[in-house]
C-alpha positions in Angstrom: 0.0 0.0 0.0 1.3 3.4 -0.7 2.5 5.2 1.6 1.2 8.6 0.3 -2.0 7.3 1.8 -1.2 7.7 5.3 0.7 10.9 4.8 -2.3 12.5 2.7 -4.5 11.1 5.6 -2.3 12.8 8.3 -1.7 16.4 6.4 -5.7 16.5 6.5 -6.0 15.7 9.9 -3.3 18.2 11.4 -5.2 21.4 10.0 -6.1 23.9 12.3 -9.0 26.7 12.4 -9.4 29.6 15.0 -12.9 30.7 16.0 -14.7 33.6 17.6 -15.7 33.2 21.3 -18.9 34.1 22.9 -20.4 35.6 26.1 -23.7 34.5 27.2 -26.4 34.6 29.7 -25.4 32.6 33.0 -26.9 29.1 32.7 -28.7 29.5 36.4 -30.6 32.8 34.6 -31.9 30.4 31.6 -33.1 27.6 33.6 -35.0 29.4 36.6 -36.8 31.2 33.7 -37.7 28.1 31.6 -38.7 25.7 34.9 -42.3 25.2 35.7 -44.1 23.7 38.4 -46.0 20.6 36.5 -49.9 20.3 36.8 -50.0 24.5 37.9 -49.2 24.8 33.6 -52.3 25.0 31.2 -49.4 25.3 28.4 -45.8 23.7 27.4 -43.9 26.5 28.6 -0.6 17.4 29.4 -1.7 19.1 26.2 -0.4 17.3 22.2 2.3 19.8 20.7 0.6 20.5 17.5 2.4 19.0 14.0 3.8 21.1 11.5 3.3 19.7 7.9 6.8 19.8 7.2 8.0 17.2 9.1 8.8 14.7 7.0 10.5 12.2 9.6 7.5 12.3 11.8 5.1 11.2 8.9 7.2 8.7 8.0 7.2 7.4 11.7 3.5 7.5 11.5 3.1 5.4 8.2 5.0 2.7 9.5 3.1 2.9 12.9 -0.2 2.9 11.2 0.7 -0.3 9.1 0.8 -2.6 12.3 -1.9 -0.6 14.1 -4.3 -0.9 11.1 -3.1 -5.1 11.3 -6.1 -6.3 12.4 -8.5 -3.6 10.4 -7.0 -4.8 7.2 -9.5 -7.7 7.2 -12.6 -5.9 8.0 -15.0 -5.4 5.4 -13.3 -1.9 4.1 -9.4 -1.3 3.4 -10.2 2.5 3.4 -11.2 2.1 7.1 -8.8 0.2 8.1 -6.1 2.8 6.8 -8.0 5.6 8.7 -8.2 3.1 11.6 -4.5 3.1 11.2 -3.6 6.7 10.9 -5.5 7.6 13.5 -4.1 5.2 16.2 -0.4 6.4 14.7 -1.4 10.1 15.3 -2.2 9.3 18.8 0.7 7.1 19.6 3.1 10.1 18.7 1.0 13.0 20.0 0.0 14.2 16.2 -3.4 15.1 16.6 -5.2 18.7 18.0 -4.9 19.5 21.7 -7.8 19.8 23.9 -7.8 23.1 23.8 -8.7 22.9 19.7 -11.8 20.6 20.8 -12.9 23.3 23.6 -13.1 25.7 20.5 -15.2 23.6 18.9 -17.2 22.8 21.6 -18.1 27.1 22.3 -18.9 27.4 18.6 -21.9 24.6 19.2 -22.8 26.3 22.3 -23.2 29.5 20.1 -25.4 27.4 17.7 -27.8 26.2 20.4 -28.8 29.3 21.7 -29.5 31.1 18.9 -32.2 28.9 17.5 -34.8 31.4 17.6 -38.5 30.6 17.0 -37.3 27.2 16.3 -39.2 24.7 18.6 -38.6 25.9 22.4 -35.9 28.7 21.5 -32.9 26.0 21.4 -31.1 23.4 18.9 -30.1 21.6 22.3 -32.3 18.7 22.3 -32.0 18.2 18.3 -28.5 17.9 18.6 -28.6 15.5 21.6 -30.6 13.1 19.5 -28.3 13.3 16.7 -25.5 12.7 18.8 -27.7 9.9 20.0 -29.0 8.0 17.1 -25.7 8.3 15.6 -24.1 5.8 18.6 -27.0 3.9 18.9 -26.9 1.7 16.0 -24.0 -0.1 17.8 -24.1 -3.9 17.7 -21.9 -6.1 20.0 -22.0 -9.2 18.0 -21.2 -8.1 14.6 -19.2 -5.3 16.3 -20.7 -2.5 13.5 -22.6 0.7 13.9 -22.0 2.9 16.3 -20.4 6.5 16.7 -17.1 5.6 14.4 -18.1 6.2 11.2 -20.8 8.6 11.1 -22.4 6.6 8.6 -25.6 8.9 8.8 -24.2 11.3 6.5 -25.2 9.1 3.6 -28.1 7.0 2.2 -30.5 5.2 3.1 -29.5 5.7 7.0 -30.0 9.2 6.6 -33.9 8.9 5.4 -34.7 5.9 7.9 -37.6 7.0 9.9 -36.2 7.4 13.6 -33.7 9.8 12.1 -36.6 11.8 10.8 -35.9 15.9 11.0 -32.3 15.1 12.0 -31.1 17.0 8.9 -31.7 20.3 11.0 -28.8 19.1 13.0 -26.6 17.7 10.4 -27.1 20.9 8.3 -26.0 22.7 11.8 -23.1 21.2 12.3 -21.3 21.1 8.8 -21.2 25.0 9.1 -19.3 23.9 12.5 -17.1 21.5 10.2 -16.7 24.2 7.3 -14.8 26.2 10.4 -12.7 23.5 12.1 -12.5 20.8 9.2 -10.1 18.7 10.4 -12.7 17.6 13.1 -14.3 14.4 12.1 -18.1 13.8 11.8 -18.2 11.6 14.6 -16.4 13.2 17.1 -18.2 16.7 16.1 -21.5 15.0 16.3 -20.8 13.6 19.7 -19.3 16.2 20.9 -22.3 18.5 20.4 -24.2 16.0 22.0 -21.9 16.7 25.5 -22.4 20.5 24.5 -26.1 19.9 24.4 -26.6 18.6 27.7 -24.3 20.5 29.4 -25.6 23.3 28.1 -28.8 22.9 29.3 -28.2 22.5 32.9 -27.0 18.9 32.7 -23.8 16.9 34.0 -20.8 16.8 32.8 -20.6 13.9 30.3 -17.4 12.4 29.8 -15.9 12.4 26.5 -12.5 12.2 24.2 -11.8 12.1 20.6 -10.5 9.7 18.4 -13.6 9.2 16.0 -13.3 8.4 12.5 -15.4 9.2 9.4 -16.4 5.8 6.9 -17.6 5.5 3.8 -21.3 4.7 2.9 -20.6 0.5 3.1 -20.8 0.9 6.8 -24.2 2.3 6.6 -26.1 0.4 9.3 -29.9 -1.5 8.4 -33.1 0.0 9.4 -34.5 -1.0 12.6 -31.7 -0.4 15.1 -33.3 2.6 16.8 -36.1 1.8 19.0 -39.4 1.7 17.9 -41.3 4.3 20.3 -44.8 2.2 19.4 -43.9 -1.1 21.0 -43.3 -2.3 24.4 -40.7 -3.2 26.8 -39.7 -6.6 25.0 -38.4 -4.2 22.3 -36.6 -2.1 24.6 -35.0 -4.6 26.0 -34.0 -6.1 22.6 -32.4 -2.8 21.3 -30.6 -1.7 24.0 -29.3 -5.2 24.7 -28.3 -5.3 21.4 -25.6 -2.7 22.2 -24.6 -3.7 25.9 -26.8 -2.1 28.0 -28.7 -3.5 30.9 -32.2 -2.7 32.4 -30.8 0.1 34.6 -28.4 1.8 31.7 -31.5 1.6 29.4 -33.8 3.4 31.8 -31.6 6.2 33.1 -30.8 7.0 28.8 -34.3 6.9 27.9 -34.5 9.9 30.8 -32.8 12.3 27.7 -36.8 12.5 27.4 -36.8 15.3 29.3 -35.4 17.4 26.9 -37.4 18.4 23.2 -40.5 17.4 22.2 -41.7 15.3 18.6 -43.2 16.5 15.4 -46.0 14.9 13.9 -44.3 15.9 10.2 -41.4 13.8 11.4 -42.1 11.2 13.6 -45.7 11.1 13.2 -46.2 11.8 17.4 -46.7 15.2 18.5 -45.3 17.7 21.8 -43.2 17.6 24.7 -42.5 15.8 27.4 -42.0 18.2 30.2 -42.8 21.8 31.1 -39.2 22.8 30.4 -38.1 21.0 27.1 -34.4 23.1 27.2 -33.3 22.5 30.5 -31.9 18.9 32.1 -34.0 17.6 35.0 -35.6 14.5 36.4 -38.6 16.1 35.4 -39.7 12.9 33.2 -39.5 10.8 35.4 -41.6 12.4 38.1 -44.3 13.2 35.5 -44.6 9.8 35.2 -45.7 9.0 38.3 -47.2 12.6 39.2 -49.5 13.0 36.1 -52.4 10.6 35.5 -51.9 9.2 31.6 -54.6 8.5 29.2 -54.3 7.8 25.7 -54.7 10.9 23.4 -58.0 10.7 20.9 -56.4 11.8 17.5 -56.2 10.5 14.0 -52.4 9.8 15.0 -50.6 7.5 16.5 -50.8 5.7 19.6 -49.6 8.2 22.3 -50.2 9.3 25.7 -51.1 12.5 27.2 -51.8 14.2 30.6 -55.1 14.1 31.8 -55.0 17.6 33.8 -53.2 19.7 31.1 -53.4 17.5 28.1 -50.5 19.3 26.8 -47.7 16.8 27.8 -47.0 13.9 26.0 -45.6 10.2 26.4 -44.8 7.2 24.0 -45.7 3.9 24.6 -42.0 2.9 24.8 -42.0 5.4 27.4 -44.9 4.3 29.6 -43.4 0.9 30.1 -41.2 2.4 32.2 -44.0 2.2 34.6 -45.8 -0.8 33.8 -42.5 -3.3 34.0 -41.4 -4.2 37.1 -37.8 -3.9 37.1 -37.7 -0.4 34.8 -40.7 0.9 37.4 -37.5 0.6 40.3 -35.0 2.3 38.6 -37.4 4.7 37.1 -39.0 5.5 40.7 -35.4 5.6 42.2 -34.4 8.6 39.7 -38.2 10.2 39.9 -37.2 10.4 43.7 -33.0 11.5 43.4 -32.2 13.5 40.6 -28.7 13.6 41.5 -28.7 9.8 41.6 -30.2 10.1 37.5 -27.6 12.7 36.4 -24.8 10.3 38.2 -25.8 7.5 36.0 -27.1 9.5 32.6 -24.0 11.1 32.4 -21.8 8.0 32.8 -24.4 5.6 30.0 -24.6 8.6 28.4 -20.3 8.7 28.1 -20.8 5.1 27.0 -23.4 5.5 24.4 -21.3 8.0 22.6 -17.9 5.8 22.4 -19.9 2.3 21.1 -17.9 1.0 18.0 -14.8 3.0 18.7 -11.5 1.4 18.8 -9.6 1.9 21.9 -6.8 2.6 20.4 -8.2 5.0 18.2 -8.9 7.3 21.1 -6.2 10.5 22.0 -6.7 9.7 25.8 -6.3 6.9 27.7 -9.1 8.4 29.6 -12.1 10.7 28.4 -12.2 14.7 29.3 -14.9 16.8 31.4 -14.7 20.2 29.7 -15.9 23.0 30.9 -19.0 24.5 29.9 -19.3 28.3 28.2 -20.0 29.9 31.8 -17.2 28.4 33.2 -14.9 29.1 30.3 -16.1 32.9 31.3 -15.6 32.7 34.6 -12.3 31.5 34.5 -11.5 34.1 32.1 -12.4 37.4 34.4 -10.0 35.7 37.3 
């Protein structure tokens, strides 16, 4: 194999993009305004040194690191992978990729992007971008060891037009002007990484996260049917989230992301939010399930639940078994009761969702990163 492969694959990778920074309303402010009480609502309210391209000795060093990394990737299913696979695990092994400090840029230029949304749904891309971030890792599967946040794959056809990613184009479309500024990010690690923005963001904890991500070609698109189905019950739950490693108290704590956003009937066919505050992180799902009293909602749509006091609050089926099965009731009722306890365990599932299908070795730190949110990055700026 040539070696200009790995050296046109590292050049690509080492470029570099500066960014504007941003000052923004204290995160406190946004979420006392946007929390409401529930039934009282009639309405839904040490650091890489960064490469130089003329080092020709250290790209040579990396090529031949990257052909026995890439070894074992050589027999997957696609060579052009298992170079990138290569490269990357090269870049990391002799420091060549962007610091974290490159990443924390990219990471205020999403935060820009979610709060300046406008009308769009409840004022903020937030929740859009956490179920991109989402569905992109959540095609993983542990026995054939494909999907997952490596590839990206939902940048091409026929992933891109399956019907859980429905309206998720708002999101991609978002975050390729974020890649037109800093475009030696890849797709998956700028997708996930939004995801971390999202929720911390919004109030939420600090999800763990590191880069490493590669982008694939449009062979490693993943089948239709590996996102749950939010019409059946908890046997299909069960079978999805299985499907990529999870167990029963995992599954529950990630389907608590509910609390944020709200569905489009032109999209996913079911309509409205879940909670009073659809923009800020809070247990608030779970303690409308048990608070609220559920009926189903009379419509020419489909099968979906509503509150009975309000009726302006909506769950899913797949959501409602969280009370109806035994062993998702416990850990559902547990986090209902201790939001602390929720955000402990959604952050850490959360951490695992986004790094399913990632080589280990692909990763630039042994262990993931807590950045700082936009507030904080402020704060510590005016010391």
């Amino acid at each position: 194999m040539s070696f200009s492969v790995f050296r046109a694959s590292v050049r690509n990778a080492a470029a570099h993009n500066p960014m504007r920074r941003a000052t923004r309303l204290p995160r406190t402010t946004f979420r006392n305004t946007f929390h409401r009480k529930y039934s009282e609502q009639t309405t839904p309210p040490p650091p890489a040194p960064e490469a130089k391209s003329s080092n020709t000795a250290l790209y040579f060093s990396l090529g031949a690191a990257a052909v026995g990394a890439a070894g074992y990737y050589f027999y997957s299913t696609n060579a052009e992978n298992a170079v990138k696979s290569g490269v990357q695990a090269a870049k990391v092994k002799a420091n060549f990729v962007p610091t974290k400090e490159d990443y924390q840029k990219v990471y205020k230029r999403i935060a820009e992007i979610i709060d300046d949304a406008g009308d769009y749904d409840d004022g903020s891309y937030g929740p859009v971008l956490l179920r991109l971030a989402w569905h992109s890792s959540g095609t993983y599967d542990k026995e054939t060891n494909t999907g997952g946040s490596n590839y990206a794959t939902m940048r091409f056809e026929p992933e891109s037009k399956h019907g859980a990613n429905a309206g998720l184009d708002v999101a991609r479309n978002l975050m390729e002007k974020v890649h037109e500024e800093f475009p030696w990010i890849s797709y998956g690690d700028l997708w996930t990484l939004a995801g971390v923005a999202a929720v911390q963001e919004m109030g939420g904890p600090k999800i763990p996260w590191r880069p490493g991500r590669i982008d694939g070609v449009a062979a490693q698109a993943t089948p239709d049917g590996r996102l749950p189905d939010a019409s059946q019950g908890a046997d299909h739950v069960r079978n999805i989230f299985y499907r990529m490693g999870f167990n029963d108290q995992e599954i529950v704590a990630l389907i608590g992301a509910h609390a944020l956003g709200r569905c489009h009937r032109d999209r996913s066919g079911y309509e409205g939010p879940w909670t009073f505050a659809p923009t800020t992180v809070t247990n608030d799902f779970y303690r409308l399930l048990f608070d609220e009293k559920w009926v189903w909602k009379n419509w020419d749509g489909p099968k979906q639940l509503e509150d009975k006091k309000t009726r302006s609050l909506m769950m899913l089926p797949t959501d409602y078994v969280l009370v109806q099965d035994k062993t998702f009731k416990k850990f559902a009722k547990a986090y209902a009761d201790n939001e602390d306890l929720w955000r402990q365990d959604f952050a850490k599932a959360l951490a695992t969702l986004f790094e399913l299908g990632v080589p280990t070795q692909q990763f630039v730190s042994s262990e993931p990163w807590l950045l700082p949110t936009v507030d904080e990055l402020n704060s510590q700026e005016k010391k």
